[in-house]
C-alpha positions as CSV (number, residue, x, y, z in Angstrom):
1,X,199.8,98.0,80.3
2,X,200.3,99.2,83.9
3,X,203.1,100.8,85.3
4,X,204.3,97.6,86.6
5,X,204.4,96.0,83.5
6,X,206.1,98.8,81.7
7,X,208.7,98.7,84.5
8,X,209.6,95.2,84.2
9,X,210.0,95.1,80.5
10,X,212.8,98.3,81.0
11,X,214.4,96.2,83.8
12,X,214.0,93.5,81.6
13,X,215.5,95.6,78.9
14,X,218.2,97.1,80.9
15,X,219.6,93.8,82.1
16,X,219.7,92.2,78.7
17,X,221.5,95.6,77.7
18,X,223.9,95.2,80.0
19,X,224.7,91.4,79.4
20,X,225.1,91.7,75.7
21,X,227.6,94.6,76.7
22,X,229.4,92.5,79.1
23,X,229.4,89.6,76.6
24,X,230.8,91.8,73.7
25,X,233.6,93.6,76.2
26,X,234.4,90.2,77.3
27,X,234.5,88.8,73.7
28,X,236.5,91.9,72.7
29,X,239.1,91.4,76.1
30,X,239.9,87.5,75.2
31,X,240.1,87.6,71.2
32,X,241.7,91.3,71.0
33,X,243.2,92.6,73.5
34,X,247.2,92.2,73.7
35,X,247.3,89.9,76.6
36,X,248.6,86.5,77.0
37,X,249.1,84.2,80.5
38,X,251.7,82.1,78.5
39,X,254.9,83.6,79.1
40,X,258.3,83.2,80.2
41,X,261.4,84.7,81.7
42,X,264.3,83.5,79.6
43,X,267.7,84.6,79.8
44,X,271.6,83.5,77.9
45,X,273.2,81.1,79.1
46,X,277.2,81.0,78.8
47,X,278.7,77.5,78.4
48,X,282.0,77.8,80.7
49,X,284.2,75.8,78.9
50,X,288.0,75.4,79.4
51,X,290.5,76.3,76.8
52,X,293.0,73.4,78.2
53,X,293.1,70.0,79.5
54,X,294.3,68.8,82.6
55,X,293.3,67.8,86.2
56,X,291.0,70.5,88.0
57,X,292.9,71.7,91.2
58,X,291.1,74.6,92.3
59,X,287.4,75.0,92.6
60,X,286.7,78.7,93.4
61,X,282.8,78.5,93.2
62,X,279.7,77.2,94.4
63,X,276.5,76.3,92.8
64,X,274.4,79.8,92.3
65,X,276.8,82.0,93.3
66,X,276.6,85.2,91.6
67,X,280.2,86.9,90.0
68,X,280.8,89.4,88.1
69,X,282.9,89.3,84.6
70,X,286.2,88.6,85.4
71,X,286.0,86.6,88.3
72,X,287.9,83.0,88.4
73,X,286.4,80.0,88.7
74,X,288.4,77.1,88.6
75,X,292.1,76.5,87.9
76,X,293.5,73.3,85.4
77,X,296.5,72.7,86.3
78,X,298.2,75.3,86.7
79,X,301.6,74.0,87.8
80,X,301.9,71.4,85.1
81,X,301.4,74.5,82.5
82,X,304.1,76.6,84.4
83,X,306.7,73.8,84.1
84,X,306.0,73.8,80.3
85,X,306.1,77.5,80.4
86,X,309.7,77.0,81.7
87,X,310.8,74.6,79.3
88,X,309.3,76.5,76.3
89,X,311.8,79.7,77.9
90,X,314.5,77.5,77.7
91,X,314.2,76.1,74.5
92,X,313.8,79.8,72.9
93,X,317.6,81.0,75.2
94,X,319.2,77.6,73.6
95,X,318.4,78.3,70.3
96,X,319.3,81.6,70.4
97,X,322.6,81.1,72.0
98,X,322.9,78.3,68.6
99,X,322.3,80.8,66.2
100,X,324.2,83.7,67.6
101,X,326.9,81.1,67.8
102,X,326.6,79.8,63.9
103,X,326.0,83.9,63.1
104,X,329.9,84.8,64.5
105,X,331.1,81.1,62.6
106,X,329.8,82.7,59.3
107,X,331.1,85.9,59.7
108,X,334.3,85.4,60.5
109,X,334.3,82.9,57.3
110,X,333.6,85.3,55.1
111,X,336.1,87.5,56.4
112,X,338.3,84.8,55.7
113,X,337.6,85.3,52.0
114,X,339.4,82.7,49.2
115,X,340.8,81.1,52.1
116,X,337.1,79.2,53.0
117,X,335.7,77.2,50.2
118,X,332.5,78.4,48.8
119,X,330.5,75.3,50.1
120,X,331.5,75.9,54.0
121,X,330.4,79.0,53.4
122,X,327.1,78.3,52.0
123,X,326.7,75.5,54.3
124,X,327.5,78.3,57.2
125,X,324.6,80.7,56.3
126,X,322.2,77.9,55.5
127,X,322.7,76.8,59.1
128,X,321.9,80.0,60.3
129,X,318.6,80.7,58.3
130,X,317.8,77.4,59.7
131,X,318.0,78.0,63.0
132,X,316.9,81.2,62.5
133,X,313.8,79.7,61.4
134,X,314.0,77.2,64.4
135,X,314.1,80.5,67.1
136,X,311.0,81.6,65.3
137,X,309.2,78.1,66.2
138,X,311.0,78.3,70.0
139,X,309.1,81.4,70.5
140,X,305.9,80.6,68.9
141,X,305.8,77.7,71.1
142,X,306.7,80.2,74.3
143,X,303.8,82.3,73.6
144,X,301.5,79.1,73.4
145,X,302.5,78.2,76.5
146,X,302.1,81.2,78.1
147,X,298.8,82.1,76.7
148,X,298.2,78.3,78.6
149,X,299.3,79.2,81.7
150,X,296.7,82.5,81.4
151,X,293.8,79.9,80.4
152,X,294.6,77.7,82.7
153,X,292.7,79.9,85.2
154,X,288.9,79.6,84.0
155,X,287.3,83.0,84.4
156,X,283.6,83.9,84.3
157,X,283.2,85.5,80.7
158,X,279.9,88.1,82.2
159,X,277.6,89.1,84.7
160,X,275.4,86.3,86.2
161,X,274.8,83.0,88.1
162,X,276.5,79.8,88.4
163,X,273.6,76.9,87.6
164,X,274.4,73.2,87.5
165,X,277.5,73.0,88.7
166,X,278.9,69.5,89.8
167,X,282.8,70.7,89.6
168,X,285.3,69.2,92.3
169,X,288.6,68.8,92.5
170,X,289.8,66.2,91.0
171,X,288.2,66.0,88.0
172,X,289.5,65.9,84.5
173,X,288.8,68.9,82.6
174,X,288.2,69.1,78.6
175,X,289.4,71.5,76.4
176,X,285.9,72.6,74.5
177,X,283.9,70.7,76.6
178,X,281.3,72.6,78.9
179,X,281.7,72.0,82.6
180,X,278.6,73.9,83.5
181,X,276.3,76.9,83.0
182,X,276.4,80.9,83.4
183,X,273.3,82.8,83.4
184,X,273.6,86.4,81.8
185,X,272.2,88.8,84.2
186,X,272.2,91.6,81.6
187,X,270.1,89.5,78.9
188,X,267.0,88.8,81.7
189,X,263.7,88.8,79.9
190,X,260.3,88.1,79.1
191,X,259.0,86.4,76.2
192,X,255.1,86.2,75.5
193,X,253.3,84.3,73.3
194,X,250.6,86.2,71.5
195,X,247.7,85.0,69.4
196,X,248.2,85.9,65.8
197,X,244.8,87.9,66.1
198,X,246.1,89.8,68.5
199,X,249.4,91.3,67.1
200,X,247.7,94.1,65.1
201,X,247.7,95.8,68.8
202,X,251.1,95.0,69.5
203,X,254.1,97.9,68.3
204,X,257.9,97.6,69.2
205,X,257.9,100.3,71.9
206,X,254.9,99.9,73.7
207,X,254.7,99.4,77.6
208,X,254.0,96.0,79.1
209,X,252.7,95.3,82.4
210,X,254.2,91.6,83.5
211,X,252.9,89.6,86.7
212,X,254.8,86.6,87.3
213,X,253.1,83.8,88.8
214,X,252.2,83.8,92.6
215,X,253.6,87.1,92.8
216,X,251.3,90.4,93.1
217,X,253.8,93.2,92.3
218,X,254.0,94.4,88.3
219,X,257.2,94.0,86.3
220,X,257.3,97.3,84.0
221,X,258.9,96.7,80.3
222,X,258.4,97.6,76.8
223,X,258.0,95.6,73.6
224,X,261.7,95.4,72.3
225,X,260.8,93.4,69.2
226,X,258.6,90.9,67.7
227,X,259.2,87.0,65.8
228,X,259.2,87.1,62.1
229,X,258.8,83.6,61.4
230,X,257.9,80.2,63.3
231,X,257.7,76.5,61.9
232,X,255.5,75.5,59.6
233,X,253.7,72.1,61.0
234,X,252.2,71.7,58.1
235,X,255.3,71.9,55.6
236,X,257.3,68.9,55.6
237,X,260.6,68.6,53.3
238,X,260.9,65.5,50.9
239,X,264.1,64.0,49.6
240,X,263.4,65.5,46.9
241,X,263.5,68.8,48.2
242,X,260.0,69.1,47.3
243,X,256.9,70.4,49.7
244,X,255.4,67.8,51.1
245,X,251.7,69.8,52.1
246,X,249.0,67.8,54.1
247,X,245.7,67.1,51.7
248,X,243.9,67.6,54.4
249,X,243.0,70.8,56.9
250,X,240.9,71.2,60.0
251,X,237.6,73.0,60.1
252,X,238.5,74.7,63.0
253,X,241.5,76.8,62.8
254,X,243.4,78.1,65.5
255,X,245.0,81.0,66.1
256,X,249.3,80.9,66.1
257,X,251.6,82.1,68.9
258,X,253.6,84.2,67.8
259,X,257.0,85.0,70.3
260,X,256.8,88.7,70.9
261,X,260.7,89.9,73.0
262,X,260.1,92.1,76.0
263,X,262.4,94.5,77.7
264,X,262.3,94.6,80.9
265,X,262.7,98.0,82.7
266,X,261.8,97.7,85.9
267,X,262.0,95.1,88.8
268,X,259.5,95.8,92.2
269,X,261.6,95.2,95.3
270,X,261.3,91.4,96.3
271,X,260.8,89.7,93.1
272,X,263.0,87.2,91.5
273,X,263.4,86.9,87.9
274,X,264.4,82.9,87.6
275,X,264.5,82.1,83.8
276,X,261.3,79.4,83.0
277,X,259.1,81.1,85.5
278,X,255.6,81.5,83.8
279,X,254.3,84.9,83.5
280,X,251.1,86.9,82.5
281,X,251.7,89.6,80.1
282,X,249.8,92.5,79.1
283,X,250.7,95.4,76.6
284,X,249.5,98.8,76.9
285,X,248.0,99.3,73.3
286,X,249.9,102.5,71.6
287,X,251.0,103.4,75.7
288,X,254.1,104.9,74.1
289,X,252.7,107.2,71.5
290,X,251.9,111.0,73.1
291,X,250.5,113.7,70.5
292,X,252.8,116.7,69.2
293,X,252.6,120.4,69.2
294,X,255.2,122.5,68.0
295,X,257.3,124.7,69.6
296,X,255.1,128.0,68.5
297,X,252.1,126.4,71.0
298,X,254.3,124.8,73.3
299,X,256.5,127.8,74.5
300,X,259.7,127.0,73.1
301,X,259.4,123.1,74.4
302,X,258.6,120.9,71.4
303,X,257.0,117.6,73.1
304,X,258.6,114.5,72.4
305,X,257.4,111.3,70.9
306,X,258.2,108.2,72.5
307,X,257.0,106.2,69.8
308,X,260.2,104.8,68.0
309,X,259.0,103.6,64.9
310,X,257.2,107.0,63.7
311,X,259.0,108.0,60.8
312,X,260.6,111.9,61.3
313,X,258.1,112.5,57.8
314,X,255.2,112.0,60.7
315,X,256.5,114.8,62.9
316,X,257.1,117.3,60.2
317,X,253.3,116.7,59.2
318,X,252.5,117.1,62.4
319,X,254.2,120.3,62.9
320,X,253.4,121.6,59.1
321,X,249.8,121.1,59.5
322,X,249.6,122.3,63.0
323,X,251.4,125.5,61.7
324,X,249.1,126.1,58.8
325,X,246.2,125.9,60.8
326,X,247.4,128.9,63.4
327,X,247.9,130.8,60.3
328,X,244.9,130.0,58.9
329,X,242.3,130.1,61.7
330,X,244.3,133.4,63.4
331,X,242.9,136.7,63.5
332,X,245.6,137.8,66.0
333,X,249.4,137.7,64.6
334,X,251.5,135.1,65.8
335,X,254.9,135.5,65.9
336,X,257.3,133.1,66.4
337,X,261.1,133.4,66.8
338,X,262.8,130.9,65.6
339,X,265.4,130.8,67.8
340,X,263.4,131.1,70.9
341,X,260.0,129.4,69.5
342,X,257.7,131.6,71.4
343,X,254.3,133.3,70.8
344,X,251.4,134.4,72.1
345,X,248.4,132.5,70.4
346,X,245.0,132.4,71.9
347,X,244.1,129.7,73.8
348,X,241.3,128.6,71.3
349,X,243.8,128.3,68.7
350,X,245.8,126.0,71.1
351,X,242.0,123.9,70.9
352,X,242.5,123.6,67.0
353,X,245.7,122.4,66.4
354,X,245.6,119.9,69.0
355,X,242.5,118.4,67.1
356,X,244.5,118.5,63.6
357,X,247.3,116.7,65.5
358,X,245.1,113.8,66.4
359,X,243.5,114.0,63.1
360,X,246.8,113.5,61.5
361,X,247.8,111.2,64.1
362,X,245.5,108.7,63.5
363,X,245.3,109.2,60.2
364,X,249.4,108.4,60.1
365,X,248.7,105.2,62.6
């Protein structure tokens, strides 16, 4: 064979090389990697519903206006609840003024003594305990129309947006029944659906890059938790309370979604988180996991691991073996205050602890 030859079998070589490495990163990218373009932005919604009844007289909102906790919305009439208010004050003074009246009949009977018969007299304090017991009532009714004229007033119940709101003046109001929607500001977030072969590269705490669509700026967050269960299509109850289980099962098999809860930690400038807009998430595979030396290589600062879910048995391996080993591997004497943490190890000592701590760390992953 020539030169020429030779050269086009390499090239030949080389760019089949390079395509089966391209096909097997590629492979490898859309069957393992932790990413998924079916995601959303989801948030709470608070159902603002009145306590009371009555006519709607004040509309103090607008659609997507953003309050705070606190702030009123609407008022349900608020006079009618005030009259009652008033009426339920005097019913409480007029049975008082009854009872403290039927309290000085009693006593002065019984000063009386043998000249009273016994049955006025018991007659006398049965009145009072009645409308003793009828005050009680008075004033139980005073306070329930007091705590109406309070939730007459409709107040926003946290942080967030007014959505769907048709509200006017006018209308009737419902006691339990929702008049319109409140987004939580506080509970924004992203939920991604991941392919079941992809969760063994998913860990609560690891950082998540999230681009929503037609925006080119990242949303930083973290995995805050993942799904423990979903529905079952193929598991259908009977009235018999028994498993009803298809005979039959595809050949193919496709992957579940599992809902994986994201954090969100940071918002670029200019981006708008509306709940239902589809995003593409990607999570950083053990981004939150940095290894550990202990204080005696350090200098007195013991470095910090930002994985959540180590165990603190993991950390004092980490800092037992990595111990051990200076001791071990030292010619020169370390010494280490405990109080202060500091030594003087070599800088090749520094070498072999930080390759028992990724030992260990993997080994402990």
């Amino acid at each position: 064979m020539d030169r020429r030859s030779v050269l086009r079998v390499l090239v030949t070589l080389f760019v089949v090389l390079v395509a089966v490495w391209v096909s097997l990163r590629m492979w490898f990218y859309y069957e393992r990697e932790p990413w998924t373009r079916d995601g959303r932005v989801q948030v709470d919604v608070e159902n603002v519903t009145p306590d009371v009844s009555g006519l709607v007289t004040d509309v103090l909102v607008r659609e997507n206006q953003y309050v705070t906790a606190g702030t009123p919305l609407f008022i349900v009439d608020r006079v009618r609840f005030r009259l009652a208010l008033e009426a339920a004050e005097a019913e409480v003074a007029n049975v008082a003024s009854r009872l403290e009246q039927a309290e000085r009949e009693n006593r002065r009977n019984i000063r009386l003594g043998d000249l009273v018969s016994t049955e006025i007299l018991e007659q006398g304090a049965s009145k009072v305990d009645e409308l003793a017991a009828e005050l009680e009532r008075a004033k139980a009714n005073l306070n329930t129309a007091r705590v109406n004229v309070v939730r007459s007033v409709v107040r926003a119940s946290v942080d967030g947006w007014i959505t769907n709101f048709s509200l006017r003046p006018g209308n009737y109001a419902t006691s339990g029944r929702p008049e319109f929607a409140l987004l939580d500001r506080h509970s924004l977030r992203v939920v991604g659906y991941f392919e079941e072969t992809k969760l063994p590269r998913i860990r609560v705490g690891d950082k998540v890059s999230i681009r929503l669509m037609g925006e080119k700026k990242i949303i930083e967050g973290h995995v805050d938790s993942l799904a423990r269960g979903i529905a079952d299509r193929e598991l259908n109850p009977t009235s018999s309370l028994m498993a009803n289980v298809n005979p039959t099962f595809t050949w193919v098999r496709l992957p579940q979604r599992i809902p994986v809860r994201i954090a969100i930690d940071h918002v670029p400038e200019g981006i708008r988180l509306v709940a239902g807009r589809t995003a593409t998430v990607s999570v950083h595979y053990n981004s939150h996991i940095r290894p550990i030396l202990p204080p005696s290589i350090t200098g007195g600062v013991p470095e910090v691991l930002e994985d959540r879910t180590v165990s603190d048995s993991v950390v004092k391996t980490l800092e037992n073996n990595a111990t051990e080993t200076v001791t071990n591997t030292s010619e020169t004497k370390v010494t280490v205050d405990p109080k202060t943490a500091q030594t003087q190890a070599p800088s090749r000592q520094v070498t072999t602890v930080q390759k028992t701590v990724k030992k260990t760390e993997e080994h402990a992953r």
